[in-house]
VOPAGU-2260 file (C-alpha; in pm, 1 decimal, decimal comma):
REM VOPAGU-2260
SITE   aa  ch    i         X         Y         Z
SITE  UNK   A    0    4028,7    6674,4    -462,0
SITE  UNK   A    1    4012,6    7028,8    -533,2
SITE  UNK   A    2    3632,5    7020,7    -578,3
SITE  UNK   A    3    3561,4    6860,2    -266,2
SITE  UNK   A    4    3821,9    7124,8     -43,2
SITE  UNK   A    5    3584,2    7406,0    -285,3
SITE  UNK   A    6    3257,2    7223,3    -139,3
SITE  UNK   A    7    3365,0    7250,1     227,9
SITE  UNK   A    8    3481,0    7533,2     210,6
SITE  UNK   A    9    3132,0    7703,8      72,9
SITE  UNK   A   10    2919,1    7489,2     288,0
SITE  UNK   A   11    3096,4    7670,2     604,8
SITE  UNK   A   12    3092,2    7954,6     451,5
SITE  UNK   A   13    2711,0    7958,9     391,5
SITE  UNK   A   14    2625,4    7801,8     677,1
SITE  UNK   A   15    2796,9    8063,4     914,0
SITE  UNK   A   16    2586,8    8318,4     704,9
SITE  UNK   A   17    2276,6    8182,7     777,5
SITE  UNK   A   18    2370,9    8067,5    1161,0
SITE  UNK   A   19    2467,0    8416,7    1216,6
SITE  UNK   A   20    2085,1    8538,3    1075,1
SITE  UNK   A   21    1891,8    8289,7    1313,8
SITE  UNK   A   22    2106,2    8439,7    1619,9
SITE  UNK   A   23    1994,3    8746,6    1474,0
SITE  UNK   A   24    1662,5    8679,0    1438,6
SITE  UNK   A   25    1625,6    8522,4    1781,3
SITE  UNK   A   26    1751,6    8784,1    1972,4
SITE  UNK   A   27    1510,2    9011,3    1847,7
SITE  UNK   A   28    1210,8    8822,4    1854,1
SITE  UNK   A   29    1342,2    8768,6    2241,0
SITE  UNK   A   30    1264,2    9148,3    2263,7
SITE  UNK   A   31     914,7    9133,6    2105,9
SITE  UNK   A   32     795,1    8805,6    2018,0
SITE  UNK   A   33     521,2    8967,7    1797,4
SITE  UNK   A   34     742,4    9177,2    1574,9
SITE  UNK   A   35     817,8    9095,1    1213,8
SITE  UNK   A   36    1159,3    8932,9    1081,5
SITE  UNK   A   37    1376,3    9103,2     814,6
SITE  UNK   A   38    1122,3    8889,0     588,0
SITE  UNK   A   39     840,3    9048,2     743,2
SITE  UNK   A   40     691,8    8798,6     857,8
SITE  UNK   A   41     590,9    8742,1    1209,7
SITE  UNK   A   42     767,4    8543,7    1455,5
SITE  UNK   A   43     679,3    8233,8    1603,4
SITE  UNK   A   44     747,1    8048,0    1905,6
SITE  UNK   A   45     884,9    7747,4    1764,6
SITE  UNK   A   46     982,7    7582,3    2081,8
SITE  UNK   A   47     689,2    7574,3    2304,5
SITE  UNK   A   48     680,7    7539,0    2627,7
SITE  UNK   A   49     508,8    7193,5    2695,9
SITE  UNK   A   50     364,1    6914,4    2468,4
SITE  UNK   A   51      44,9    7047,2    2253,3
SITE  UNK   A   52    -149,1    6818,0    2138,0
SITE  UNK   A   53    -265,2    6802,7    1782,5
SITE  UNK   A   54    -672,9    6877,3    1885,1
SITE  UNK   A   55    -615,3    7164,8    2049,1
SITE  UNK   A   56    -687,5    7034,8    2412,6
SITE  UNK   A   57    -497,9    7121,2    2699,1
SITE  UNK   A   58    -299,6    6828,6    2860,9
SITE  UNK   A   59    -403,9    6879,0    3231,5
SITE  UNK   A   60    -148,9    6577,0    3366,7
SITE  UNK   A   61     156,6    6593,3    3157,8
SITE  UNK   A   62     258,0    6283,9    3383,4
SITE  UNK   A   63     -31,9    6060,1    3340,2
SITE  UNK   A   64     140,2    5779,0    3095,9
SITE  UNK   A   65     375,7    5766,8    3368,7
SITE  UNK   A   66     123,4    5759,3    3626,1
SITE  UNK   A   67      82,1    5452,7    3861,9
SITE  UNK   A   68    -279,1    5224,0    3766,8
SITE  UNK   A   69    -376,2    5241,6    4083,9
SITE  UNK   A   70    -630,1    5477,1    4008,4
SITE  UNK   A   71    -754,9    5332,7    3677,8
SITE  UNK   A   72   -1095,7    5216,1    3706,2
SITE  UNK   A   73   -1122,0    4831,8    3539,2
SITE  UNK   A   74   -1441,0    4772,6    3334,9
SITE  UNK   A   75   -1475,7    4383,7    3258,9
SITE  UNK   A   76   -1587,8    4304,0    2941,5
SITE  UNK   A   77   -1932,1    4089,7    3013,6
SITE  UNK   A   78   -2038,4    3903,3    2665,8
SITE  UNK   A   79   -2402,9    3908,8    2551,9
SITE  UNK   A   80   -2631,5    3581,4    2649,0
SITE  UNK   A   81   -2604,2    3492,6    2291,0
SITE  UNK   A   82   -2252,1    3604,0    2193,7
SITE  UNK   A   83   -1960,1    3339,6    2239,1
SITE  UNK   A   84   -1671,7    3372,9    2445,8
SITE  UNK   A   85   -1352,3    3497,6    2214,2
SITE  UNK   A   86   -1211,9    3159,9    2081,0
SITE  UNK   A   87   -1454,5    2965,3    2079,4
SITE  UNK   A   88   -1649,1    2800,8    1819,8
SITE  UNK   A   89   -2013,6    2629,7    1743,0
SITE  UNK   A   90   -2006,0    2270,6    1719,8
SITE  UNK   A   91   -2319,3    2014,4    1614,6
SITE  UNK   A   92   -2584,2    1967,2    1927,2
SITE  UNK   A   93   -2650,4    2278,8    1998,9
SITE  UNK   A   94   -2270,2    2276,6    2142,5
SITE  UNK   A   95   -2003,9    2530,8    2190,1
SITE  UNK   A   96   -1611,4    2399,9    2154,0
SITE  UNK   A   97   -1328,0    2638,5    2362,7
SITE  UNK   A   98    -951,1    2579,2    2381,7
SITE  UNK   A   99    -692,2    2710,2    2604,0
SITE  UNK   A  100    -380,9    2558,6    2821,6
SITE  UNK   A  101    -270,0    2465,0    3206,0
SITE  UNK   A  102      82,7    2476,3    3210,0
SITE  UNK   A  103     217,5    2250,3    2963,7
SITE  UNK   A  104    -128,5    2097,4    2859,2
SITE  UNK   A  105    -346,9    2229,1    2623,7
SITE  UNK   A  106    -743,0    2140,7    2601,0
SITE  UNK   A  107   -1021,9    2146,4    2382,4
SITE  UNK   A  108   -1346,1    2126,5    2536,8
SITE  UNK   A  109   -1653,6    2113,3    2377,9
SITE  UNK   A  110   -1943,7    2203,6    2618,7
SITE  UNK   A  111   -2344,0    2091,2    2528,5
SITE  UNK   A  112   -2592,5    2350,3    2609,0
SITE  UNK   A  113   -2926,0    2094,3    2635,9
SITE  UNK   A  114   -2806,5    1759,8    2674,6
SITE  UNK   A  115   -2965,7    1589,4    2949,3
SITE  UNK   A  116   -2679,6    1334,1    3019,8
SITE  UNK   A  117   -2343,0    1459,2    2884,1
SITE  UNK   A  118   -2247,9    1842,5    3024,4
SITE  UNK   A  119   -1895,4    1877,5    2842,1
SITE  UNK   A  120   -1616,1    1664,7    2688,9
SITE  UNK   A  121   -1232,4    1751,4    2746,8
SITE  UNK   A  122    -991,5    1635,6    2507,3
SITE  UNK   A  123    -615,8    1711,3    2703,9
SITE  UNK   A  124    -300,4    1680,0    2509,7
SITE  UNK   A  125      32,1    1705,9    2639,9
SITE  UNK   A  126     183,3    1665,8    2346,1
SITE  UNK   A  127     260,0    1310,8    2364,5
SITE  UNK   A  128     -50,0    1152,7    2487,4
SITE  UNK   A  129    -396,9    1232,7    2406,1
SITE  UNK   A  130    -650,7    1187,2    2676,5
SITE  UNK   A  131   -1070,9    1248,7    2739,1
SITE  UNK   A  132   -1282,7    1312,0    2998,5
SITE  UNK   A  133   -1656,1    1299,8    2961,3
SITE  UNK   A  134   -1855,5    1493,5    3227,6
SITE  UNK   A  135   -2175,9    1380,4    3293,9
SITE  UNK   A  136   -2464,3    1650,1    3454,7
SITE  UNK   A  137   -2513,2    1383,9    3754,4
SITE  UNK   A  138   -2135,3    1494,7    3833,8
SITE  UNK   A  139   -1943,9    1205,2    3763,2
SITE  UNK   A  140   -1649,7    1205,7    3519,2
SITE  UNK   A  141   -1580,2     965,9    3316,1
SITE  UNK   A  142   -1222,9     867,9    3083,4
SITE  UNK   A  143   -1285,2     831,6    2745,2
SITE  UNK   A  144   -1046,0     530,1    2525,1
SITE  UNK   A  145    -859,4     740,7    2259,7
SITE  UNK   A  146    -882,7     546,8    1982,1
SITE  UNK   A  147   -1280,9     572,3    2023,6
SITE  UNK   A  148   -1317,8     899,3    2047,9
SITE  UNK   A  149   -1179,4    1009,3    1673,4
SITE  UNK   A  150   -1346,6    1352,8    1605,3
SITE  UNK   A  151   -1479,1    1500,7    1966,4
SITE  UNK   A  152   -1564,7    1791,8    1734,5
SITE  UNK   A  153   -1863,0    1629,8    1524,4
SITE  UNK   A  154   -1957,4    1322,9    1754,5
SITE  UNK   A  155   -2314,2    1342,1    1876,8
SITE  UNK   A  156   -2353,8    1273,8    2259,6
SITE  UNK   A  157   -2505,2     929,6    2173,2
SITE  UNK   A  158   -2193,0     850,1    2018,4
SITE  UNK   A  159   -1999,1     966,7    2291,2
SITE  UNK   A  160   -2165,7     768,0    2506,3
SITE  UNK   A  161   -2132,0     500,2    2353,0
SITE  UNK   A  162   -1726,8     495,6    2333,4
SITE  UNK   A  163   -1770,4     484,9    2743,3
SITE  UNK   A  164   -2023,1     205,1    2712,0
SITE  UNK   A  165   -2269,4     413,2    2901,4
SITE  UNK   A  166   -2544,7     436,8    2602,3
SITE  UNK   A  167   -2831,5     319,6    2706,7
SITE  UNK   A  168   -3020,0      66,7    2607,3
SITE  UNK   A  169   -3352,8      79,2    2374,2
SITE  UNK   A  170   -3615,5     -34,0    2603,1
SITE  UNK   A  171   -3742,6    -365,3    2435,2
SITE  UNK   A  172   -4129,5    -448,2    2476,4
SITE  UNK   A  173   -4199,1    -742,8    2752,1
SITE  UNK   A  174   -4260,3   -1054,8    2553,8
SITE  UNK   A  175   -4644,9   -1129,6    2483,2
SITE  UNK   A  176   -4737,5   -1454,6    2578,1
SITE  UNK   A  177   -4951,6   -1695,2    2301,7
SITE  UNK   A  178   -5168,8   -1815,2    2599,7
SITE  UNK   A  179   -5283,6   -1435,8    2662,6
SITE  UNK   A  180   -5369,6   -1414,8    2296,7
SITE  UNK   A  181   -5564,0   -1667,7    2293,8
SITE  UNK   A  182   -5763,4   -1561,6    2595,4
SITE  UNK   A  183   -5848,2   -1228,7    2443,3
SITE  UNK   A  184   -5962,1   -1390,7    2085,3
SITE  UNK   A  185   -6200,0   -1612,4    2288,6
């Protein structure tokens, strides 16, 4: 107990001693800011007047993070011809696949860049249904069965098609007649 009443005691005593210096001190660099302390060494202005930054330039508006936008000049961000949108990915056939969300929905849709038939296919989720929409270049949209359309991600259009029943069909030859053979062998 007696060591910590001995502590106290010297820490006010020292600190008054060097409290008593700085007042010192400070009222005589107050006189002459460029004169030397009892250290000799020359005072400084500790406390300046406004904030400096660390480079050296001035700061003209000392109120401009509090300033209004209203004079802020907006420069939208316009991606490269070749550069994809953030988010997005490449898919197979020559496609591009983008996600996002309206309201509680979020989508998936994977966009073709030279397909003649299909231009993009949504998948929607609401998080407890899954639905697709197929949009065709001619404009029409079309709903995709769920259970056909597995992987949107790596399906080729064809395939796609397909799970619509839109694919079309191979165009088969006209049938060839015997009687027409036999009049060109004669």
């Amino acid at each position: 107990m007696k060591y910590f009443v001995f502590t106290i005691a010297m820490t006010i005593v020292l600190g008054g001693c060097s409290a008593s210096n700085v007042e010192k001190n400070a009222t005589a660099n107050a006189a002459n800011p460029n004169a030397a302390n009892a250290n000799g060494i020359a005072a400084t202005n500790s406390n300046p007047a406004g904030m400096q930054p660390i480079n050296g330039a001035q700061n003209i508006n000392p109120n401009a993070f509090n300033a209004s936008g209203d004079n802020l000049k907006v420069i939208k961000y316009q991606p490269k011809k070749d550069e994809l949108p953030y988010g997005s990915r490449s898919a197979p056939d020559e496609s591009v696949i983008t996600s996002g969300s309206r309201g509680t929905e979020f989508f998936e849709t994977r966009t073709f860049k030279n397909h003649p038939v299909v231009a993009k296919v949504e998948k929607i989720m609401d998080g407890k249904t899954t639905k697709y929409k197929i949009f065709l270049k001619n404009g029409k949209t079309v709903e995709a069965p769920a259970e056909k359309m597995t992987n949107m991600a790596a399906m080729s259009p064809e395939n796609i098609l397909d799970a619509v029943g839109m694919l079309p069909k191979a165009p088969t030859a006209p049938p060839v007649n015997s009687e027409k053979k036999e009049e060109k062998q004669q």
